[in-house]
C-alpha positions in Angstrom: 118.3 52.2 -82.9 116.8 48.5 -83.3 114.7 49.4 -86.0 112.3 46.5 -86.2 112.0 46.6 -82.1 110.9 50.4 -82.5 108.1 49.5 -84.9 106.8 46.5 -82.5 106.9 48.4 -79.8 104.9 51.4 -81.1 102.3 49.0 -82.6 101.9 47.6 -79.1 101.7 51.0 -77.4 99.2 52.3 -79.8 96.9 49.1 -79.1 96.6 50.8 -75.3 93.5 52.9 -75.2 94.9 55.6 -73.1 92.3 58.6 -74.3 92.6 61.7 -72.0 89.0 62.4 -70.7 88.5 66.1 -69.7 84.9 65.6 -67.8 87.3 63.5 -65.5 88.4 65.4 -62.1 91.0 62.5 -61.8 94.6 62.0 -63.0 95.0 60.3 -65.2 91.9 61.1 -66.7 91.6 57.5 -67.8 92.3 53.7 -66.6 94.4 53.1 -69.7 97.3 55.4 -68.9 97.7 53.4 -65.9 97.5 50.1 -67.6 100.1 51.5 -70.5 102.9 52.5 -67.5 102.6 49.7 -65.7 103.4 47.9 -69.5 106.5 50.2 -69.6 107.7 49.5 -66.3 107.4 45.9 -67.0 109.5 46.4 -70.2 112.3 48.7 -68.2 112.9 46.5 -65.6 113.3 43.6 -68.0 115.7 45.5 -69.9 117.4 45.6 -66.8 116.7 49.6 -65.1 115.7 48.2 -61.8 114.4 51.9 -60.4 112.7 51.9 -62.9 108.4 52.3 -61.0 105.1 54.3 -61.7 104.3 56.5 -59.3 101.0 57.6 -56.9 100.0 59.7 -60.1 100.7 57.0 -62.7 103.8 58.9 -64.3 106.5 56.5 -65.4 110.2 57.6 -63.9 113.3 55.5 -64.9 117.1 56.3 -64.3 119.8 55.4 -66.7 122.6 56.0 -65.1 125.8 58.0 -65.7 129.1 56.0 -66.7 131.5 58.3 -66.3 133.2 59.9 -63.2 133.5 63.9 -64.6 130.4 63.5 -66.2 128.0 66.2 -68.0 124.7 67.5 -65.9 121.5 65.3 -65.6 119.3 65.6 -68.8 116.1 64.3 -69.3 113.4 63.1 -72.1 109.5 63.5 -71.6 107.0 61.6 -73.5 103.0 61.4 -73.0 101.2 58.5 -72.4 97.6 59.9 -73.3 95.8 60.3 -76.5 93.6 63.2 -78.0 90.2 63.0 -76.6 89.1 64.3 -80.3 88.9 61.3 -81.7 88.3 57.8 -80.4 91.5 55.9 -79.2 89.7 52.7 -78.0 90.4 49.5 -80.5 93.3 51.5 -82.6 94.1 48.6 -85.5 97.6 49.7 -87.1 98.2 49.4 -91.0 101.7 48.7 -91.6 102.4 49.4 -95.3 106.5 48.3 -95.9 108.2 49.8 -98.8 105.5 52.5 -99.8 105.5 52.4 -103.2 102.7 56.1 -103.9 99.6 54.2 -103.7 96.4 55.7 -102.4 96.1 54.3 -98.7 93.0 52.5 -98.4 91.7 52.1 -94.8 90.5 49.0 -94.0 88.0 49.9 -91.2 85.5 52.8 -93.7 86.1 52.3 -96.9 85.4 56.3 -97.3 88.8 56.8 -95.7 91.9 57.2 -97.4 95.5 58.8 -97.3 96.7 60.3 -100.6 99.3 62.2 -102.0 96.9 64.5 -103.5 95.9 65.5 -99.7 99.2 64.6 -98.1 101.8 66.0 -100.5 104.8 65.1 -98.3 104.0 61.9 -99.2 106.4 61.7 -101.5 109.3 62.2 -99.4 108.4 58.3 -98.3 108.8 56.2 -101.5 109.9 53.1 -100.1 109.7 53.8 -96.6 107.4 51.8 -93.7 104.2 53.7 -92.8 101.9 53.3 -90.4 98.1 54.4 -90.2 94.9 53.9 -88.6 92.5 51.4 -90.1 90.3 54.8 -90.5 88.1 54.5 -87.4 90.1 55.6 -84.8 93.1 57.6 -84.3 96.7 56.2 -84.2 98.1 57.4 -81.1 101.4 58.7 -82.8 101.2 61.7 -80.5 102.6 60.7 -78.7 103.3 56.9 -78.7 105.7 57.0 -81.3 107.4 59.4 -78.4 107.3 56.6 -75.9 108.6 54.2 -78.3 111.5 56.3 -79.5 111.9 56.7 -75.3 111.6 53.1 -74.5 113.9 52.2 -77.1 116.1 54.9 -76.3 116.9 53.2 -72.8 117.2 49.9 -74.1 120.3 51.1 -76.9 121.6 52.9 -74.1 121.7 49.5 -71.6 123.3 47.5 -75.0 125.6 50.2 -75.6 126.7 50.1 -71.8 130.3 51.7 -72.4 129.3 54.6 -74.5 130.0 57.9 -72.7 127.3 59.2 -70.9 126.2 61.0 -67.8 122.7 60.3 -66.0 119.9 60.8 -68.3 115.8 60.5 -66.9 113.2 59.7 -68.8 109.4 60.5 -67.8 106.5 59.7 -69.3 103.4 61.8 -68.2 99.6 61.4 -68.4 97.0 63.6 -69.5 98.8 66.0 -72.0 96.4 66.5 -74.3 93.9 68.4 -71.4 96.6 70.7 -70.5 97.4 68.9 -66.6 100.8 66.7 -68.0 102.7 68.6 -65.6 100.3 68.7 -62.5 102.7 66.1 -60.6 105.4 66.3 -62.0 108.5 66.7 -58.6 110.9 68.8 -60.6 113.5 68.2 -57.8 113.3 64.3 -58.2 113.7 65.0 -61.8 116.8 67.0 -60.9 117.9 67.8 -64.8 119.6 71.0 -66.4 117.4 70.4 -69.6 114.7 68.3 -71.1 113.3 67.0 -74.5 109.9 66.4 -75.4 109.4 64.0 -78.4 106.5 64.8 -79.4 106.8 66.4 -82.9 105.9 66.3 -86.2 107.3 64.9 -89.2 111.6 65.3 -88.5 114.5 67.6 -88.4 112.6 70.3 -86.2 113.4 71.8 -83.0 110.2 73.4 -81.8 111.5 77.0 -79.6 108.5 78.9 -79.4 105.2 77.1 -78.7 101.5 78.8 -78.5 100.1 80.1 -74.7 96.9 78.8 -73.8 94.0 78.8 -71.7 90.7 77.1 -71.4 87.0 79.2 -71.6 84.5 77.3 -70.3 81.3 79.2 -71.0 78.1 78.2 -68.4 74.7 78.9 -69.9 71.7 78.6 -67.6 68.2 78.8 -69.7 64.3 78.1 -68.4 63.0 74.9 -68.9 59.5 74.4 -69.4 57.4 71.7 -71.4 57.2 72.7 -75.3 53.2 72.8 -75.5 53.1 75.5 -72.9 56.6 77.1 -74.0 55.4 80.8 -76.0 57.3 83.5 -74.1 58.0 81.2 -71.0 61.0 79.2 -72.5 64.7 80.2 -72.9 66.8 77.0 -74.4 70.3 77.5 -73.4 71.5 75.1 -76.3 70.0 78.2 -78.6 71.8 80.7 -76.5 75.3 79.1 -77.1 74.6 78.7 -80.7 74.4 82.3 -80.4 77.3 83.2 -78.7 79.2 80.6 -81.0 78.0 82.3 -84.1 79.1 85.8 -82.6 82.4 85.0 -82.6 84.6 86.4 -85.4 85.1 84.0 -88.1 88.3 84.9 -88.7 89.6 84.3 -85.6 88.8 80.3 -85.7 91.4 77.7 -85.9 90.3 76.9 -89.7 90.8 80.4 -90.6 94.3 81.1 -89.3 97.6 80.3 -89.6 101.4 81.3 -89.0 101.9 83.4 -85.7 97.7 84.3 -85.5 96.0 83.1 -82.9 92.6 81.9 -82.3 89.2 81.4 -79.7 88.3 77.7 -80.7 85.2 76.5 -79.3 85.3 72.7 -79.6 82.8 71.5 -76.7 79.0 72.2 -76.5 77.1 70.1 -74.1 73.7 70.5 -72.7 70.1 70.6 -72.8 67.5 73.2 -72.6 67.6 74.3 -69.0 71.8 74.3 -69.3 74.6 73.8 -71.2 78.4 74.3 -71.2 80.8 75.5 -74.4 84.3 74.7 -73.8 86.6 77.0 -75.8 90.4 77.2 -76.2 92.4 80.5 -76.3 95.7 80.4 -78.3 98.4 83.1 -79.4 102.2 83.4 -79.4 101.6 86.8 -77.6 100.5 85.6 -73.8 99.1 89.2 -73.4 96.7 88.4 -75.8 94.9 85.9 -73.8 93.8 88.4 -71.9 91.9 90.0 -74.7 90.5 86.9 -75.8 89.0 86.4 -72.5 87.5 89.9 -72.2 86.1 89.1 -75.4 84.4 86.3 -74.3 83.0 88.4 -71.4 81.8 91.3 -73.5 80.3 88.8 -75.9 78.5 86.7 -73.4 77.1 89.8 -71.6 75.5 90.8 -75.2 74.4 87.0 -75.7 72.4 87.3 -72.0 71.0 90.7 -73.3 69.1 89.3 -76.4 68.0 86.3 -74.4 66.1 87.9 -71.3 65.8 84.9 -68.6 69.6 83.5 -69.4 72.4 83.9 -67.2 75.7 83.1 -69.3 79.2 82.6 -67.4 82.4 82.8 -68.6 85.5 81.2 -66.7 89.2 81.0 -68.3 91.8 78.6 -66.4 95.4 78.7 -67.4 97.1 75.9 -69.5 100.4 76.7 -70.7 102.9 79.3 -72.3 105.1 80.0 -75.0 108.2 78.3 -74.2 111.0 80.3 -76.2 111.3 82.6 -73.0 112.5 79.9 -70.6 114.9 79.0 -73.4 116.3 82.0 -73.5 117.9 81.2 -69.6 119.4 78.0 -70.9 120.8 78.5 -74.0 122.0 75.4 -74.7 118.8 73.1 -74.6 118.0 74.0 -78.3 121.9 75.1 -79.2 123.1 71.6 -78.8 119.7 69.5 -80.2 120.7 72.0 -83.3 124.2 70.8 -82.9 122.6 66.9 -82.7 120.9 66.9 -86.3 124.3 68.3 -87.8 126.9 65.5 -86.5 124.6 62.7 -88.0 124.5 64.9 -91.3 121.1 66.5 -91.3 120.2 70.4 -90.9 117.4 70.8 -88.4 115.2 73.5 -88.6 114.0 76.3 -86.0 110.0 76.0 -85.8 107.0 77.4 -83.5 104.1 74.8 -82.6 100.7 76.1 -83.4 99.9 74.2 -80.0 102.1 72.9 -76.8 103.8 70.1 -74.9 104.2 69.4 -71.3 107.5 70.8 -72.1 105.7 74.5 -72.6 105.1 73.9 -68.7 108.2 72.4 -67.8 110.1 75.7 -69.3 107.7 77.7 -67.6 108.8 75.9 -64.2 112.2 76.7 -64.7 113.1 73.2 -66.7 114.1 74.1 -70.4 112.6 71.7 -72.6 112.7 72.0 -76.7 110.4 69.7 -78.9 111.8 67.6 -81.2 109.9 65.8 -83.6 109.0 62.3 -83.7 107.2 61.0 -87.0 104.0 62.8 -86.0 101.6 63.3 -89.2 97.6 64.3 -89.6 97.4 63.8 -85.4 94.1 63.7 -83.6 92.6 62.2 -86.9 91.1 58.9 -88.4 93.9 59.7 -91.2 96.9 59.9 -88.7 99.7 58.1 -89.7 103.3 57.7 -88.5 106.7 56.9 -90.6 109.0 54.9 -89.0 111.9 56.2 -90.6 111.2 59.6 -89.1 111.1 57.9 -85.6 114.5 56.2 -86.2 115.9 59.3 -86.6 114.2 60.9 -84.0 116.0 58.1 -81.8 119.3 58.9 -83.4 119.0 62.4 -82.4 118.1 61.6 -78.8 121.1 59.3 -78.8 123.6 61.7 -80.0 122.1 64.2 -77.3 123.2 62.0 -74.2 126.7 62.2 -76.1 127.1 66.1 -76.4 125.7 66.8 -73.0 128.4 64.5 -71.7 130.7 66.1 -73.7 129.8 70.1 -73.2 131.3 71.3 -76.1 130.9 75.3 -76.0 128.7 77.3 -78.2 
């Protein structure tokens, strides 16, 4: 891996506004995921991958092709183009701090911002190292630009290294991730691989097998609108109803409350006026049954809420996201066998972990394609304080590098 042409290309990736917007029927969700694919395809074809296109859905496909005549089975890499909606990804200004030397981060854009070790304690792992971080008024983008980096630069030490072993290797980049549709287009058959990678991890050395199952709750609260002089008995504010029904639910069942394998009902959305209003909620657990009771949960809950308010009507629908990934693993045992197998030949021990979340490659093992997480250099995503090591992302290109050799190779398990 080109280390200094990694960190220039994440810096210009991040610069992309690409934020996911879920109010948007579309996909992508957002005009900046285009514009960021079409900059990739630019970049792919210069490097010399001629096939390399966006399609009618604005996902990014490139071949690099296999080199040897017995080679290994098709594998494949996924990255995400989009951002978190949660915070703002328009006008992202990257900090790069060489040689860390344990200083508290100042960020340049709110002087009330800063990354410490006191509140980042694996900061210490980094003396020396290169960071990067947000300027404190928007997020970085690291999930999962520095997953499209590691990807684009991937393909261009694979066109360098031209004679190294290999057999046919995709990469795709998808859109919209982060609302749950990353997967809504993707053709499986024109992907045509065995297994699949997301990099789109945190910090390094893990292979994510197990990630949470999810769905989406998206509560509908009609009230009666009437003007406030004339209100007494006659009004029901559906903004008041849904701060009901928020504060009914169990407090420790909440995102902020939980940890390990427990799940949650995280209500992240409220939107609305007096006459309506909308709470979007997401359901998370290991256990895909226990969607199910989250859901009638919500139902029996709302049904009380509409009780204590006479004159509301409140609605609960739950869409599907995604699902635990470890059981499609289990049908393709080497995906995760051999990206153990990676971090040991370049002398690092990798270690098994669950993802208190998902990837598009949650949906791509649910369709049949195994895909493992791998991490990527991720840290504090989805925040003002997100920042991004570019050692971690180095390493995370190493890995991917050494993958494309063992699945040429095959060796058994």
């Amino acid at each position: 891996m080109n280390r200094q042409r990694l960190l220039e290309r994440f810096l210009r990736y991040v610069q992309v506004d690409t934020t996911a917007n879920e109010q948007q029927e579309s996909y992508p969700s957002s005009s900046g995921q285009w514009d960021l694919g079409r900059m990739l395809v630019e970049e792919l074809k210069t490097i010399g991958y001629a096939d390399a296109h966006q399609d009618d859905h604005a996902l990014v496909w490139v071949t690099i092709p296999s080199n040897q005549a017995d080679a290994g089975p098709t594998i494949a890499f996924n990255a995400h183009l989009d951002t978190s909606p949660e915070t703002s990804g328009k006008g992202v200004k990257p900090q790069v701090i060489e040689s860390y030397s344990g200083e508290v981060i100042q960020l340049s854009g709110d002087p009330q911002k800063t990354i410490s070790m006191e509140s980042n304690p694996e900061l210490q792992q980094f003396l020396g190292t290169t960071l990067i971080t947000t300027d404190g008024t928007t997020l970085l983008g690291g999930d999962d630009k520095a997953g499209v980096a590691i990807m684009m630069e991937l393909a261009e030490t694979l066109a360098e290294q031209s004679s190294l072993p290999r057999g046919e290797v995709k990469l795709l980049f998808t859109c919209d991730e982060e609302i749950g549709r990353g997967v809504d287009h993707v053709d499986f058959e024109k992907l045509g691989a065995t297994a699949c990678y997301t990099l789109d991890g945190g910090g390094a050395n893990d292979v994510d097998i197990e990630t949470f199952s999810a769905d989406l709750a998206i509560v509908s609260i009609q009230g009666e609108n009437i003007h406030p002089a004339i209100a007494k008995d006659r009004m029901v504010n559906a903004l008041r109803v849904g701060a009901d029904m928020i504060e009914r639910l169990p407090k420790d069942q909440s995102p902020e409350r939980t940890e390990g394998r427990a799940g949650f009902i995280h209500p992240y959305s409220m939107e609305g006026g007096v006459a309506s209003a909308t709470i979007r909620m997401i359901l998370r657990d290991f256990d895909t049954e226990k969607l199910l009771e989250y859901a009638e949960q919500l139902e029996a809950t709302a049904k009380d809420v509409q009780s204590a308010w006479p004159g509301s009507e409140v609605t609960v629908e739950v869409r599907k996201q995604y699902r635990n990934l470890s059981e499609g693993l289990r049908r393709e045992p080497r995906a995760a066998a051999y990206a153990f197998l990676a971090h040991e030949r370049l002398g690092r021990t990798a270690k098994s972990s669950i993802v208190r979340g998902g990837t598009d490659g949650s949906q791509m093992t649910e369709r049949g394609l195994p895909t493992p997480n791998l991490s990527c250099g991720q840290h504090n995503i989805h925040s003002p304080l997100e920042w991004a090591s570019l050692e971690e992302m180095v390493a995370a290109g190493n890995v991917a590098m050494e993958l494309v050799k063992i699945w040429n190779e095959q060796p058994s398990l």
